[in-house]
N, C-alpha and C positions, 0 to 999 in steps of 0.2 A: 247385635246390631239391630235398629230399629228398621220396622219395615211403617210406608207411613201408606195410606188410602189415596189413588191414585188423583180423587175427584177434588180432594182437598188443595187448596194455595198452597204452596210450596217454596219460602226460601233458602237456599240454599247455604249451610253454615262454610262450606271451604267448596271443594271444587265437585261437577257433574261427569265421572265417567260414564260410560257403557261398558258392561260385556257381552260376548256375542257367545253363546253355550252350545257344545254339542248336543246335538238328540238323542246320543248314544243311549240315554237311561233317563230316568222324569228328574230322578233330585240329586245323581251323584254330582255332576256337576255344579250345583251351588253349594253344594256341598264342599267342594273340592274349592271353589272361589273363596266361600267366606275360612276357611281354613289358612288358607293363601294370605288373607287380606290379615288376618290377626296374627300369620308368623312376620311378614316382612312389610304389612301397610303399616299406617298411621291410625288415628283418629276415624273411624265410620261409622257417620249417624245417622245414614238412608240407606235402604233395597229398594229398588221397584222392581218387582220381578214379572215381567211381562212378554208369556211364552218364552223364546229361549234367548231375550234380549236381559239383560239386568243392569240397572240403574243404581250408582253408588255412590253417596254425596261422601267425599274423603280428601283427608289433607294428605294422603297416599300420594309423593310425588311422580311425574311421567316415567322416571325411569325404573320404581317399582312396577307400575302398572305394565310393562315392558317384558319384565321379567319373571311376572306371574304369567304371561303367557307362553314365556320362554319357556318354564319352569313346569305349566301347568300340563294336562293330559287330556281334558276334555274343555280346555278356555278356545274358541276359536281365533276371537282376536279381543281387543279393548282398544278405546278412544277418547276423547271427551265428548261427552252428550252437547247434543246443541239443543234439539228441541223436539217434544213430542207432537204430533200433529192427527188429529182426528182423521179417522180413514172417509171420510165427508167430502167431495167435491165440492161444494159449497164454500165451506172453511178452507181450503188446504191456502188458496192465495191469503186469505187473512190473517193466519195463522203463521205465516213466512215472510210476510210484512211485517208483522207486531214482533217477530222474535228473529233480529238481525243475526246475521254469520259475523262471527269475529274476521275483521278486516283481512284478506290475505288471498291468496293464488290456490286455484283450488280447484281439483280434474274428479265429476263428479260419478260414482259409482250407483246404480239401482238395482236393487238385488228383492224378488218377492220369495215371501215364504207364506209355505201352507196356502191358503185357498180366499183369499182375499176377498169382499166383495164388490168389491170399486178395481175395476181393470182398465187406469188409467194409459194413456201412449204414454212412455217412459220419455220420449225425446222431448215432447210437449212438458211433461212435469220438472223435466232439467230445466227446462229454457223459463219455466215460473220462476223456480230458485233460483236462476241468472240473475234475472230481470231484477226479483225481490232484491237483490244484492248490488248493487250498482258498484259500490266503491271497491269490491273483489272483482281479483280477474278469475276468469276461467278457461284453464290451459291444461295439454295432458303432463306440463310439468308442475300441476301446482301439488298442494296436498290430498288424498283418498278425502273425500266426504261421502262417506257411505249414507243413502237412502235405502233402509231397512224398512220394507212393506209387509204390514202382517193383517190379519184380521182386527180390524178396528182400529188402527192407528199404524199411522207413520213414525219411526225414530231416523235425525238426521244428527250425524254423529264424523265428527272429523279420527280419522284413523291413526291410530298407535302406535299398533302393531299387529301383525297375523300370524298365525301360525304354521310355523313350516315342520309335518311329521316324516320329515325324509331320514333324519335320524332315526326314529322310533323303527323304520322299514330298516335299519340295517341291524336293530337287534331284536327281529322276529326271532321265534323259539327255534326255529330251526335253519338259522343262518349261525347262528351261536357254534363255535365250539364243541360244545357238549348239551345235546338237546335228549331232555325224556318228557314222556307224554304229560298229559294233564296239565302243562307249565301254563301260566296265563301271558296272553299277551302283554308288550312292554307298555302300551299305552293304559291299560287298567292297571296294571303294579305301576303305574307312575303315580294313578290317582289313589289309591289305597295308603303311597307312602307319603304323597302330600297330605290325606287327611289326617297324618299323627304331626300335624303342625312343624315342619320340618323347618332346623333354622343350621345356620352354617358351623362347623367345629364344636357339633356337642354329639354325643354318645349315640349309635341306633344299630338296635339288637333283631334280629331276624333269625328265632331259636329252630324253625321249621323250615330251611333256609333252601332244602333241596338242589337244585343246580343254580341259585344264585339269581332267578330272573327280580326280585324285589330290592334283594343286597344293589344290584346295579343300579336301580334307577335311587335308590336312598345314598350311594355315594357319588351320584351325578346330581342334583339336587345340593350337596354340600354339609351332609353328614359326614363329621370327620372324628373318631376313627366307626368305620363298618363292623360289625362284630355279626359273625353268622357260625350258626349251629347248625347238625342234625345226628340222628340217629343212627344214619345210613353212610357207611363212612367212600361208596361208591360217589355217593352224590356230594359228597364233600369234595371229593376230587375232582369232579364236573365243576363244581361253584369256584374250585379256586382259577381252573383251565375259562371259565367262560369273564369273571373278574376282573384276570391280567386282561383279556384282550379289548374289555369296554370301560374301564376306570383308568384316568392319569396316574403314569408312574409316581407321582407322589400323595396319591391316597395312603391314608392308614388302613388297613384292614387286618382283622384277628378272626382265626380263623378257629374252631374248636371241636372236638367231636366227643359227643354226649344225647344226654336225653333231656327234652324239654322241660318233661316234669320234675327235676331233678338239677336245675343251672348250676353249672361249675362259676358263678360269678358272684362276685363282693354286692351283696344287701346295698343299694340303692345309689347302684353306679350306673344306672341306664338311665337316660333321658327318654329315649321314644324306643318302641315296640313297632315294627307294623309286621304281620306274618301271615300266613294262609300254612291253617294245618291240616293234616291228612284227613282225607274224608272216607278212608278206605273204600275209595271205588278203582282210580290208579295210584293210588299213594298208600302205605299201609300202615294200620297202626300198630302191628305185631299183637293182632287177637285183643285188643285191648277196648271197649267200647267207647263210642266216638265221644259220649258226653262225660266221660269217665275222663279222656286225654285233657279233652278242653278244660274243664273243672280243676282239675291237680295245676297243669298249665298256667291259669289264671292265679292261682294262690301262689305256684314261685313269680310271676310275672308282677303280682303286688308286694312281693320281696326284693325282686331285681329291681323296680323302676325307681327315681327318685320324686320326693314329694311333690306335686304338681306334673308328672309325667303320664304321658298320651300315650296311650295304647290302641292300637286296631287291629284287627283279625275276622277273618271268615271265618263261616262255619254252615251248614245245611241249615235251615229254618224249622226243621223239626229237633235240633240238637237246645231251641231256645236259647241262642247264644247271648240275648239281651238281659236275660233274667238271671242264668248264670253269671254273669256279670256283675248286675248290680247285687247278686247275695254275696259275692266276693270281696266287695266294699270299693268296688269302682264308681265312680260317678258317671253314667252312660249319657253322651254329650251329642248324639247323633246314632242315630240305624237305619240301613237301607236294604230293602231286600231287591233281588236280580235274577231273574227268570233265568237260567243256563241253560234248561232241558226240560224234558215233559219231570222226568225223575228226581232233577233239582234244583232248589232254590235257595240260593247264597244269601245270607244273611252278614251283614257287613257292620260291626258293631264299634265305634268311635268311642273311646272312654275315657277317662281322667282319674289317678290315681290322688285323692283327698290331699293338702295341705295339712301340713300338723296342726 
């Protein structure tokens, strides 16, 4: 996807969203969007990516745009863009004059981020965009117009949808079932398993599968059937106990017990990969050294996937998991690194397994 210079004239070839991104982390997030946008959008021939607002010309219709938030772990909400506005007192009425609101009933939100330097009275800046709007009503039943104020511009953007992580809070690591340490939270394994481009009723393999916190959000999401491994046949038992009680009784799930380096499965029957392998700090590798695991790992993981399949996995930043990678003969499509601790830094590596 193109990203185009903000200063330039801009038409737009299909329609203007917004996303609104958490801060959680500088790029997993757009990361995690444009992944979204290529499994279940359309056509996307603009980014603007401006702080943690992003701007997306796409024939992507509303009810995707809906469910990439649904779906998503770090999207706050999405809309359609109305209009960008210079953080200028001077400009802001001209700029809301010249760029009309699509006609309609509309209850209006003001929301600043970061540290703005124009602190205009919020009541006063609503009653401009009234004004500016004559042929709209303005009522608390109409639709969310979010006024997003950032350092140096205004986005006014009619709302979509937002996100609601009350889900996510009932499968923290230790509301589960079967909870062991080091497990990552549900809302990062949500964005790890959307970055292997996740699409509905095709194959995803989770060979490092430990008590299942990744398996869950990859068969909530609409990978059908779930296939999860590990080495450790306790944690195998945790993964199937925590499974039943967060997937619909009619998911597929397979369930298997083995070693990674080593797949008990048929040459290029997997479509997606997403995993986090042990880093032997609470996870073990049975004496085995860590870039030794990953390495072997990678060479069955380009045996199991099938041509054009997305792989992702962590790994510590001193393991080089990017480099490993691409000597393995993956196409490396994205990497993020993530501060966890003074002692570690997760390297998170996007890949794509070559076309014949």
């Amino acid at each position: 996807m193109k990203r185009e210079n903000l200063q330039r004239q801009y038409t737009p070839k299909h329609r203007l969203y917004y996303a609104l991104l958490s801060g959680e982390h500088p790029t997993l997030p757009y990361g995690e969007l444009v992944s979204l946008l290529e499994s279940w959008g359309g056509e996307a021939s603009l980014i603007y990516r401006l702080e943690s607002i992003v701007i997306v010309d796409t024939n992507t219709p509303p009810i995707i745009m809906k469910k990439i938030v649904g779906e998503s772990g770090y999207i706050r909400e999405t809309g359609y863009s109305c209009m960008l506005v210079p953080e200028d007192p001077s400009l802001f009425t001209y700029y809301i004059k010249e760029n009309q609101l699509p006609r309609g009933e509309y209850w209006i939100v003001y929301e600043k981020h970061l540290k703005p330097e124009w602190n205009p009275n919020p009541r006063e800046l609503i009653r401009e965009i009234a004004s500016a709007n004559k042929d709209s009503k303005f009522t608390r039943k109409g639709r969310i117009l979010k006024v997003d104020h950032y350092p140096g511009f205004i986005h006014i953007g009619i709302l979509l949808e937002k996100k609601d992580y009350s889900s996510f809070m009932n499968r923290l690591p230790r509301r589960r079932p079967v909870f062991r340490p080091g497990t990552l939270d549900p809302v990062l394994s949500r964005v790890i398993v959307n970055l292997s481009r996740p699409e509905e009723h095709i194959t995803y393999l989770d060979p490092f599968c430990g008590v299942g916190g990744f398996a869950i959000e990859a068969g909530l999401v609409g990978y059908d059937p779930v296939v999860c491994g590990d080495i450790d046949y306790h944690m195998m038992k945790g993964a199937a106990a925590n499974l039943n009680a967060y997937l619909p009784n009619n998911s597929s799930v397979i369930f298997y017990y083995g070693n990674a380096v080593s797949l008990p499965i048929r040459a290029e029957s997997i479509h997606r990969i997403a995993t986090d392998p042990p880093y032997g700090r609470t996870t073990s590798t049975r004496g085995i050294p860590r870039q030794t695991v990953i390495r072997k790992f990678l060479k069955e993981a380009m045996e199991t996937l099938s041509p054009g399949g997305y792989l992702v996995f962590a790994s510590p930043v001193e393991v080089k998991p990017k480099k490993i990678a691409e000597e393995t003969g993956f196409e490396v499509i994205d990497y993020f690194e993530m501060h966890v601790h003074r002692r570690l830094v997760r390297g998170i590596v996007v890949a794509r397994k070559p076309l014949r």
